[in-house]
C-alpha positions as CSV (number, residue, x, y, z in Angstrom):
1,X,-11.5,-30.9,30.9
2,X,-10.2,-29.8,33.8
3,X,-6.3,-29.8,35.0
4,X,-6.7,-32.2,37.8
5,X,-8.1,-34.9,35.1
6,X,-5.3,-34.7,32.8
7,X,-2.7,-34.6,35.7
8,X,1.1,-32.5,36.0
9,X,2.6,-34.3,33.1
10,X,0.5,-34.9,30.3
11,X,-0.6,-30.8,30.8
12,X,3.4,-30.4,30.1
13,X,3.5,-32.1,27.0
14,X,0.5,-30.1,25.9
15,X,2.2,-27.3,25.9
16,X,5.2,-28.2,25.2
17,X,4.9,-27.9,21.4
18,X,5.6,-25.1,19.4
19,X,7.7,-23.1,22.4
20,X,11.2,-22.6,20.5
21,X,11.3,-19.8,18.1
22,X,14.7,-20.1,17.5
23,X,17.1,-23.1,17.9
24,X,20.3,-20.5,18.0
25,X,22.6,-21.8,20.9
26,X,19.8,-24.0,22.1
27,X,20.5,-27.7,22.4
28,X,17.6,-29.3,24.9
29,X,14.5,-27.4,25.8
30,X,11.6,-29.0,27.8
31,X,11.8,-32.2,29.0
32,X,14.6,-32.5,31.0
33,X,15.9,-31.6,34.1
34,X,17.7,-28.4,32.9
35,X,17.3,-27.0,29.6
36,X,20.8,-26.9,28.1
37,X,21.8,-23.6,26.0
38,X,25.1,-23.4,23.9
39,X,28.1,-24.5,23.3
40,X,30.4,-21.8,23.8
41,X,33.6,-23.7,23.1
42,X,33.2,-26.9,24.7
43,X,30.6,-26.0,27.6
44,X,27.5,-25.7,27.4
45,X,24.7,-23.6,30.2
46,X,22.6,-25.6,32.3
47,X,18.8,-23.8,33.2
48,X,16.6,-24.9,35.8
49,X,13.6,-23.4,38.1
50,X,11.4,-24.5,40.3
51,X,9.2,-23.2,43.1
52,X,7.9,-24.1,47.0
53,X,4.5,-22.9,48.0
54,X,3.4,-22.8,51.3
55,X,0.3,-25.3,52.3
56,X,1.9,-27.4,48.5
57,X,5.5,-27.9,49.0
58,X,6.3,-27.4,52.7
59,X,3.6,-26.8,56.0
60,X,4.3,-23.9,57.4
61,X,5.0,-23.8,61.2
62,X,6.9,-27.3,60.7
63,X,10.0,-26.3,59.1
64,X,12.5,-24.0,60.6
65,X,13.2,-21.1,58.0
66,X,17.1,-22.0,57.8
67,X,16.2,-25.0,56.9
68,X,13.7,-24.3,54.6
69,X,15.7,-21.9,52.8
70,X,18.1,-24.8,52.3
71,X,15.8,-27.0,50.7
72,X,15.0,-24.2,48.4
73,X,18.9,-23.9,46.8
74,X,19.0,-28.1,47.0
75,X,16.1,-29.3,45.0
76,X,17.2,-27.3,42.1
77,X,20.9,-28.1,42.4
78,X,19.9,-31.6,42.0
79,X,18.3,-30.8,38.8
80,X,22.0,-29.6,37.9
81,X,23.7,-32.7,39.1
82,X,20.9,-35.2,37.3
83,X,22.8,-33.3,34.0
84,X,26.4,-34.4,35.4
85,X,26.8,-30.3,35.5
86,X,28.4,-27.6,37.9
87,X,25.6,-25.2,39.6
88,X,27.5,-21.8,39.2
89,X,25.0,-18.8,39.9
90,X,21.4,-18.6,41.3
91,X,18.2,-16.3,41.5
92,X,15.6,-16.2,44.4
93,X,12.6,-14.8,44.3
94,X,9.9,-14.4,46.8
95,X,6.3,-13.7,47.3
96,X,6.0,-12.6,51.0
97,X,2.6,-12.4,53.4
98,X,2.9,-9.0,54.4
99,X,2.5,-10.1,58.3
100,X,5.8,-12.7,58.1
101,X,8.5,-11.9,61.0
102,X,11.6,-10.4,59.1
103,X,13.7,-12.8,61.5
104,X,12.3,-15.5,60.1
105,X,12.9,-14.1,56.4
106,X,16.4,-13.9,58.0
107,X,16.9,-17.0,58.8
108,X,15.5,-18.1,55.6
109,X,18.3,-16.3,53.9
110,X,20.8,-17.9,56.0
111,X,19.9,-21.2,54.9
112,X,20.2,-20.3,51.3
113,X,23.5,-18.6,51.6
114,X,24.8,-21.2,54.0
115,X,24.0,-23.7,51.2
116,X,24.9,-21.3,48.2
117,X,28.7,-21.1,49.9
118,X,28.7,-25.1,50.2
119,X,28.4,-25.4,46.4
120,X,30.2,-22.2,45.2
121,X,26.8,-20.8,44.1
122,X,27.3,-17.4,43.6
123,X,23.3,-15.7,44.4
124,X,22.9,-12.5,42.3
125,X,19.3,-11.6,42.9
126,X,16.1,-12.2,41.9
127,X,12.7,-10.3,43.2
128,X,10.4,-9.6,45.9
129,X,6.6,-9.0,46.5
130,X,3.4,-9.2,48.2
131,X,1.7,-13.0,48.6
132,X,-1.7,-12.4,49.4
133,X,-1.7,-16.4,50.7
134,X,1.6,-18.1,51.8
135,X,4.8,-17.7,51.0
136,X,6.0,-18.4,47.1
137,X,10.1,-19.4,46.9
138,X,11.0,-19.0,43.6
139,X,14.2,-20.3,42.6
140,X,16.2,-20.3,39.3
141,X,20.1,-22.1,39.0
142,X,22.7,-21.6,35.5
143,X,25.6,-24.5,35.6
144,X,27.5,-25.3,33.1
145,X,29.3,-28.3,31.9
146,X,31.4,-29.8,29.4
147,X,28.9,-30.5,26.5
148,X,30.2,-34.3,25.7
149,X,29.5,-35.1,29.0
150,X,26.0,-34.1,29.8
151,X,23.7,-36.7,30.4
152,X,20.0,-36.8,29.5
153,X,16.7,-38.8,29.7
154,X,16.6,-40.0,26.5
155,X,20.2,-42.0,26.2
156,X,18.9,-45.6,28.2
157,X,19.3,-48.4,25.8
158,X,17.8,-52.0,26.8
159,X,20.4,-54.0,28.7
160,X,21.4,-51.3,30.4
161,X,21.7,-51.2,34.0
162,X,19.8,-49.1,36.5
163,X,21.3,-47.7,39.8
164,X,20.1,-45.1,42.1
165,X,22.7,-43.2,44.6
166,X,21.7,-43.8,48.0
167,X,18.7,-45.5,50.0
168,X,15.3,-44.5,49.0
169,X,11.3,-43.4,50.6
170,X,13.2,-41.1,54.1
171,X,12.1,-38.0,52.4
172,X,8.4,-39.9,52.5
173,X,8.2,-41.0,55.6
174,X,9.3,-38.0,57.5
175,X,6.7,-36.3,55.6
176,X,3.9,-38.8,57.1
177,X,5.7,-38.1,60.5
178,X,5.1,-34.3,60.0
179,X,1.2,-34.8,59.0
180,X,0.8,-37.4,62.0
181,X,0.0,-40.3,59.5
182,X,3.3,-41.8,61.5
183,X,4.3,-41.8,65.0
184,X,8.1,-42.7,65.7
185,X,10.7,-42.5,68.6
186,X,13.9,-40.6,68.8
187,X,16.3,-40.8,66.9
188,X,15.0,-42.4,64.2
189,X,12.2,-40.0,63.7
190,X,14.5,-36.9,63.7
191,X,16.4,-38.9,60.9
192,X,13.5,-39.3,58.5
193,X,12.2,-35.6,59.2
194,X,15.7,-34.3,58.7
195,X,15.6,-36.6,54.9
196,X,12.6,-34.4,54.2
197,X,13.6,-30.8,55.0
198,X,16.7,-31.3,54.5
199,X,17.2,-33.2,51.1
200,X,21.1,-33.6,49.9
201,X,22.0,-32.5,46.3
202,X,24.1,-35.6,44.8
203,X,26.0,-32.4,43.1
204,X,29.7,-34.6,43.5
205,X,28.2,-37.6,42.6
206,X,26.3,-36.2,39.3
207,X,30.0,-35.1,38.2
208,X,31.7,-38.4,38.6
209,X,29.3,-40.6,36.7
210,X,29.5,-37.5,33.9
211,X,33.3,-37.4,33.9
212,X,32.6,-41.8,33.7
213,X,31.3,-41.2,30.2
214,X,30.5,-44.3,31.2
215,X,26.3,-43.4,32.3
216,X,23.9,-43.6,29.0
217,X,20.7,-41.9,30.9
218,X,20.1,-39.9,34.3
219,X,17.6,-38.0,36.4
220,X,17.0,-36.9,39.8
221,X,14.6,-38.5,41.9
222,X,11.8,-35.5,42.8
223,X,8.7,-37.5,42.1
224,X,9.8,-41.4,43.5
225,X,11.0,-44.1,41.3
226,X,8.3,-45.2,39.6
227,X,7.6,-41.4,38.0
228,X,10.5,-40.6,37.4
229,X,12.3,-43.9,35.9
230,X,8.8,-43.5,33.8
231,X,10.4,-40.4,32.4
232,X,13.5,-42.3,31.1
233,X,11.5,-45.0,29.9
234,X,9.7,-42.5,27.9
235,X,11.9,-40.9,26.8
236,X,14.2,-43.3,25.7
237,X,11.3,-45.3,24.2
238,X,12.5,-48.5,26.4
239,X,10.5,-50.5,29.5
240,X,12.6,-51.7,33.0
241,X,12.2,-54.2,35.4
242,X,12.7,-53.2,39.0
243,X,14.3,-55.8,41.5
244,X,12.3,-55.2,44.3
245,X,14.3,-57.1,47.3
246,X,17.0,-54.3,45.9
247,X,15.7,-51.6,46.1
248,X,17.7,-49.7,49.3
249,X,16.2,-48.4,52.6
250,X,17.5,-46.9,55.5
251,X,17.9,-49.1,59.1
252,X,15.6,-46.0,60.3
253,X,12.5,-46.5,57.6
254,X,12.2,-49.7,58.2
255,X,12.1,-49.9,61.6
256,X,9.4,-46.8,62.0
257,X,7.7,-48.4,58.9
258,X,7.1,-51.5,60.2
259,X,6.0,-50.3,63.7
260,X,3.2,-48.3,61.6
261,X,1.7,-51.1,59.5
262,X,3.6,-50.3,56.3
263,X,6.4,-51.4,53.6
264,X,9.5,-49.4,53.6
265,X,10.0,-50.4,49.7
266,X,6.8,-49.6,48.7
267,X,7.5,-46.3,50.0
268,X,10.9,-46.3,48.3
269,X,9.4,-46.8,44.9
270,X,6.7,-44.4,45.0
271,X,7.7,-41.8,48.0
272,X,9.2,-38.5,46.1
273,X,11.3,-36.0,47.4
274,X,14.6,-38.2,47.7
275,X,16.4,-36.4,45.6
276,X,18.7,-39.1,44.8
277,X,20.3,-40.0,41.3
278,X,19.4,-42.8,39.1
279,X,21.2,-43.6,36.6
280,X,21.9,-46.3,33.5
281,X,24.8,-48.0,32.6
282,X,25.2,-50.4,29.6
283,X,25.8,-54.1,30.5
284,X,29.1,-54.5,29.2
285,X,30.9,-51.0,31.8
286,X,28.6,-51.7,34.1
287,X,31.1,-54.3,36.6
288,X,34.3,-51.9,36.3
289,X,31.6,-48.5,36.9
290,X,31.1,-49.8,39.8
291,X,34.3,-51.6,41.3
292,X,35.3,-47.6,40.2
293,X,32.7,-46.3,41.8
294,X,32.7,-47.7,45.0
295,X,36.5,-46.8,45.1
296,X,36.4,-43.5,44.3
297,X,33.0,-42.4,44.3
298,X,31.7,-39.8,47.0
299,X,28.5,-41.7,47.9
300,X,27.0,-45.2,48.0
301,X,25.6,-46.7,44.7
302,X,23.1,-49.6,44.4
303,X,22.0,-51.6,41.5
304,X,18.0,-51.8,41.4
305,X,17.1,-53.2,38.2
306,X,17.8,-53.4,33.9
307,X,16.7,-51.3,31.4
308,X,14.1,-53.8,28.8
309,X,13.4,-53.6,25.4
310,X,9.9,-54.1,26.3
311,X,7.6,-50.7,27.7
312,X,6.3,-50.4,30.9
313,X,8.0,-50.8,34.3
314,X,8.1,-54.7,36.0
315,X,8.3,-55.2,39.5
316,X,10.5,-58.5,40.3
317,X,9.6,-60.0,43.5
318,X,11.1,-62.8,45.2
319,X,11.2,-65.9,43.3
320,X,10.7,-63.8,40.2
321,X,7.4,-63.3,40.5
322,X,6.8,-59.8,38.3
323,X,3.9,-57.6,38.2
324,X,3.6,-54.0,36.1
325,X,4.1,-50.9,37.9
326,X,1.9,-48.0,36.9
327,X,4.4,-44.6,36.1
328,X,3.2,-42.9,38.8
329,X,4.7,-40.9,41.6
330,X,4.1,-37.4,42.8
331,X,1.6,-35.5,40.5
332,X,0.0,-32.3,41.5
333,X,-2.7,-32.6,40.0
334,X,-3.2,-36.3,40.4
């Protein structure tokens, strides 16, 4: 068999077995967003990595290096905020083309600082090489959090109630802008690109649905909606039905989307790279969350659909017409 017939996810969980030799100060391993080590007194440390690989993750020549080096920091302080934790400290790593321009390496840096003082992310280090293709950003983030109120995939219970934090599919179609799948007029097309090298870690929002204790259930949205509220559903051993006229898009989408022949939702259920939070709430907090919420909150939060007893995901049309939605978002091996 080869890894591009089982796909990214099911070659996790075959490996996934058998990798702790000791559960000393270890709470969560894989299978989450950050793997969770402690307590020590009542906090526990949040672990997450993740790469970008040239010609894979980002094109090369498209994305300024400050910007890049930006995105690097953010996609993994999301992981930290799908937790409902604090980043605190992060490693880089790089495997460099020995013919890059070191002001372009510079302006890489700035990016990651820039965002690094943002957050309060201290960067101690990390390591350097040769690449003998493209560029290889390796990045690894520690947070920490209070251990009663980390949130995990595992904790959505049917009834429940399924919001996401912000409007859904930019990051996708500024990517089919970049590739020329899309074409688009100012400003709107700057918006979208910006939604895709740019992404926003939903670090302030993460920590007010924790300190809620209200949220059963969280992750961020890397892979699009319908991978990665697959996740929770497995997880948690529970289905979900999606209301489709609710999921939220952007003014800008669905304008460009329409002028090219496509569905801004469709997009929002299945583009990845949002790097939003969705989240589950239990029926009965669910109206005061989100009078609270919308009060206090530091974003936007929108209701998309209810955790089922049932497995599988539902798509609810208008008129309440359903149809199943296969789990499936960004795989890189699909």
């Amino acid at each position: 068999m080869k890894i591009r017939d089982m796909g990214e996810f099911q070659f996790i969980r075959s490996i996934a077995e058998g990798c702790h030799f000791s559960t000393q100060d270890l709470i969560r391993g894989i299978g989450d967003d950050c793997a969770v080590i402690g307590p020590y007194g009542e906090r526990v440390l949040l672990v997450t990595t993740d790469q970008l690989l040239e010609g894979v993750h980002f094109l090369g020549g498209h994305v300024p290096h400050e910007q890049l080096g930006q995105k690097a920091v953010a996609v993994n302080l999301s992981d930290v905020a799908a937790m409902g934790g604090e980043p605190r400290h992060l490693f880089l790593s790089l495997a460099i083309p020995e013919n890059s321009r070191v002001e372009e390496l510079h302006a890489f840096y700035r990016g990651v600082k820039a965002m690094c003082r943002h957050y309060g992310v201290n960067l101690l280090g990390g390591d350097t090489s040769r690449s003998l293709g493209g560029l290889l950003i390796n990045v690894t983030v520690i947070g920490q959090g209070l251990e009663e109120e980390i949130l995990y995939r595992d904790g959505a219970r049917p009834g429940d109630r399924i919001y996401v934090t912000g409007t859904l599919g930019d990051s996708a179609g500024g990517l089919r802008l970049h590739t020329g799948r899309w074409q688009a007029e100012e400003p709107e097309a700057s918006f979208l690109k910006a939604a895709h090298h740019r992404p926003v870690p939903f670090v302030e929002a993460g920590r007010f649905i924790a300190r809620s204790r209200a949220a059963t259930a969280m992750i961020d949205l890397s892979d699009g909606v319908a991978s990665d509220l697959g996740h929770v559903c497995e997880a948690s051993g529970v289905g979900a039905r999606i209301l489709y006229d609710n999921l939220p898009v952007s003014d800008e989408l669905r304008k460009i989307a329409e002028a090219n022949g496509e569905d801004a939702k469709s997009l929002a259920l299945r583009g990845g790279e949002d790097y939003r939070l969705l989240f589950t709430v239990p029926l009965e907090r669910a109206q005061d969350f989100q009078v609270r919420f919308e009060r206090e909150g530091p974003c936007e939060i929108f209701l998309i659909g209810t955790v089922t007893e049932e497995p599988g995901i539902r798509v609810v049309r208008k008129g309440g017409e359903e149809e199943p939605l296969s789990a499936r978002g960004f795989d890189h091996f699909g």
